[in-house]
N, C-alpha and C positions, 0 to 999 in steps of 0.2 A: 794690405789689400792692393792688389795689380788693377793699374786702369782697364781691366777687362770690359769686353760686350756685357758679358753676367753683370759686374760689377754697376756697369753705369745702366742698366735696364732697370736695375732692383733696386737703386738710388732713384732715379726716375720715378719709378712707382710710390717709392715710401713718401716722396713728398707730395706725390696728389695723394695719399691715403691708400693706393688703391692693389689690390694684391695683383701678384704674376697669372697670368693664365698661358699656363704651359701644355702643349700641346704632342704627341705621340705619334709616328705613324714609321711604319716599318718602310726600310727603303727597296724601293724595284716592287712594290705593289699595289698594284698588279701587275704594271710594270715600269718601266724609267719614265718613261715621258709623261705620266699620270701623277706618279710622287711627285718630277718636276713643277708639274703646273699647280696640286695640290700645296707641294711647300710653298713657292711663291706668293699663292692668293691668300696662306696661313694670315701673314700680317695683317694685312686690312682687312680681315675678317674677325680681328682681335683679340690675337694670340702671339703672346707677350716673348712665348722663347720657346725654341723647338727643339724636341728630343727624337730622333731618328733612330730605330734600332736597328742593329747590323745582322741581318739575318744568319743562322746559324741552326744546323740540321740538330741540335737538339737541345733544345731552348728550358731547361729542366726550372727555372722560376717564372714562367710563364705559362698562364693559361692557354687552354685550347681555343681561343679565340687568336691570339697573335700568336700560339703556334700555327695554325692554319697561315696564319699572314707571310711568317716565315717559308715554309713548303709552297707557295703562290710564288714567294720571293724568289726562291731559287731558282723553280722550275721558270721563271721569265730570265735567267741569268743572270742574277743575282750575284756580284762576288765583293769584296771588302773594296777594290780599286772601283767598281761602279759604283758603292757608296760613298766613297771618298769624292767620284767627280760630279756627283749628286750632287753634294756640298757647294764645290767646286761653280758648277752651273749656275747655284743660288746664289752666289756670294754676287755673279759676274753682275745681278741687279738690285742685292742688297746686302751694302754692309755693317748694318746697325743690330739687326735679328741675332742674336743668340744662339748657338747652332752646337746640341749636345749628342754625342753619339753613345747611345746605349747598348748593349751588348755582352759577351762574352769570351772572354780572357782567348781560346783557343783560335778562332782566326787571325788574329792578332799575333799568336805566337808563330801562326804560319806563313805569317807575312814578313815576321821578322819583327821586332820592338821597337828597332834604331828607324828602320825602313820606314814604316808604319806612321810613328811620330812627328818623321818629317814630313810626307804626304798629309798626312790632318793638318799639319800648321799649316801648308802651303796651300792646302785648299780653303781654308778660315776657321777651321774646328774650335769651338771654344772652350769645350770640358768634355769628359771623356767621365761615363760610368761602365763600370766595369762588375756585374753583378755577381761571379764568382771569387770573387778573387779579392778577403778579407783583406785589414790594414797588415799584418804579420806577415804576408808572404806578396808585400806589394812594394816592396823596400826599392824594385828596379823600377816599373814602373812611373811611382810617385819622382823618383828624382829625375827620371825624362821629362815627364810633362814641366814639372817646376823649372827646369833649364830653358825649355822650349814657350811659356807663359801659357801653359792650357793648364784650365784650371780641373784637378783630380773631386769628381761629384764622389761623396758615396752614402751608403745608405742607413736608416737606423730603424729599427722597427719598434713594435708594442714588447718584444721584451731587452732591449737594450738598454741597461744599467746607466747612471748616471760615472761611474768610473768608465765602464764600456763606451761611453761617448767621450769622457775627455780623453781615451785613446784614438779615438774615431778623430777627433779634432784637429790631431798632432798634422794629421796630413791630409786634411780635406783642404778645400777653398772654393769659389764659386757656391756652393749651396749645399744645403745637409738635404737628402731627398726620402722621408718618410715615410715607409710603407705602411700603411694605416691597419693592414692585416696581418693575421699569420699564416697565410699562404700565397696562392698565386695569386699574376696579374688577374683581373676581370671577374674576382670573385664578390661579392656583396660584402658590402660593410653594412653590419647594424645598426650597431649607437654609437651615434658620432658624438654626445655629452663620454662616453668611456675614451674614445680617439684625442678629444678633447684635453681630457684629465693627464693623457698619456702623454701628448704631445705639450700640456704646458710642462710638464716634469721636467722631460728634458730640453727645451724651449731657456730654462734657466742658464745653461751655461756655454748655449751655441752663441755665438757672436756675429755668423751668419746667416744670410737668409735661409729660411727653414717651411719648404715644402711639401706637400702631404699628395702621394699616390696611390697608387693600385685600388681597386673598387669605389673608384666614383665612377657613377653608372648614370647620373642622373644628373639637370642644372640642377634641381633643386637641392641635390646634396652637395651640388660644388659650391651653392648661393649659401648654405650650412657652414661648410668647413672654409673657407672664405671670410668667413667673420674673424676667426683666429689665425690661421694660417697667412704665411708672407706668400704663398703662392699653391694649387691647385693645379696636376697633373690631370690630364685626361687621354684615355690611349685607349682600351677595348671598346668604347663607345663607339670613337670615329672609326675603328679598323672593322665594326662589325655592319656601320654602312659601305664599306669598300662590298664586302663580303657579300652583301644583301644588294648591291647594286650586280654584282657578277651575276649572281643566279638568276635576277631578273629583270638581267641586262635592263635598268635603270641609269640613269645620270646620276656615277659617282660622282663625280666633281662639285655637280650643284646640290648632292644629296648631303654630302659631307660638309661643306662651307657652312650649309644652311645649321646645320646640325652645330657647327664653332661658336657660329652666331650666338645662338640659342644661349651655349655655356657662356661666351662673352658678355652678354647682356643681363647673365644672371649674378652675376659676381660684381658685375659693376653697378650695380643695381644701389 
């Protein structure tokens, strides 16, 4: 284990008891200087580590809620270097927050790999998921980041094998990231006793922290899935107060915060 951000946040927690609450919002939306102030207020509003996703014109694992987020994103000029000094900005007043960039293999490849890896280090990047782009054809990648100390997130879902994870294992670090469904971001989860069942399965032989995403919609099913999991994504929730603040030109900022709150207080409950 690398003395990472990830690392000493999820040590931190394990000894108050208390799980991650990890927080989602696409970068440049609506646009920079809203993410900016949004990311910033993230922490004290009690949101334990931030995943920013890299906008990308065709977002195929994501719902029509953060694909909307994305098309917002771009169309405010959105590019991989404004989310890179998105980062960059955050970092200038905080460097303790966990700072994960989610996304898709193909901006990245047009930025260049080598190029790319040193720009996230240098602006504070702490783990990097990459939703297309399985462990078998990541072989370049994984040993960038690992040179570089950014930790490679990736993902396992409701039908990943207990041999399919100790492949998954070989080259993760910072955190195993759960998709609790089998489909896209912001779709509803059912039964979180089945999410449960699924996730102590392979919960057996992960050695890292192990977090559960895509359809928590609600506090009260992150106050649910919170009882067992080391940590609780939340992303189409807050990107659909962005959303719902535009059309009626409302206070994103303090519609959103207030909304963090809400899942912070339910988890820590």
């Amino acid at each position: 284990m690398n003395n990472s951000r990830i690392n000493s946040c999820f040590s931190k927690l394990k000894k108050r008891k208390k799980p991650a609450l990890i927080a989602f919002l696409t970068a440049c939306d609506p646009s920079f200087s809203m993410s900016l102030k949004l990311l910033k207020a993230m922490p004290q509003a009690g949101v334990d580590i931030i995943e920013i996703g890299m906008p990308f014109s065709d977002p195929m694992a994501d719902g029509p809620i953060i694909q909307r987020s994305y098309i917002r994103a771009l169309k405010s000029g959105s590019s991989l270097t404004k989310t890179l000094n998105l980062v960059k900005n955050f970092r200038s007043t905080n460097n303790s927050t966990p700072l994960v960039l989610m996304g898709y293999y193909n901006p990245i490849l047009q930025m260049g790999l080598k190029k790319f890896i040193n720009k996230a280090k240098a602006s504070g990047v702490d783990g990097i998921l990459i939703v297309d782009l399985p462990p078998e054809v990541s072989n370049e990648l994984s040993s960038e980041l690992e040179a570089s100390k950014i930790d490679m997130i990736r993902l396992a879902s409701p039908t990943t094998t207990i041999e399919r994870m100790n492949n998954i294992l070989k080259s993760s670090s910072g955190f195993i990231y759960y998709v609790s469904i089998t489909g896209v971001t912001g779709s509803k989860i059912n039964k979180v006793l089945g999410i449960k069942k699924k996730y102590m399965y392979l919960k057996k032989v992960i050695k890292i922290p192990f977090v559960i995403g895509f359809g928590i919609n609600s506090p009260k099913k992150a106050y649910e899935i919170s009882r067992f999991a080391d940590g609780v994504v939340v992303g189409s929730d807050l990107i659909k107060e962005i959303e719902k603040g535009i059309e009626n030109s409302s206070n994103i900022f303090n519609n959103v915060m207030s909304l963090v709150k809400k899942y912070s207080k339910a988890i820590n409950k």
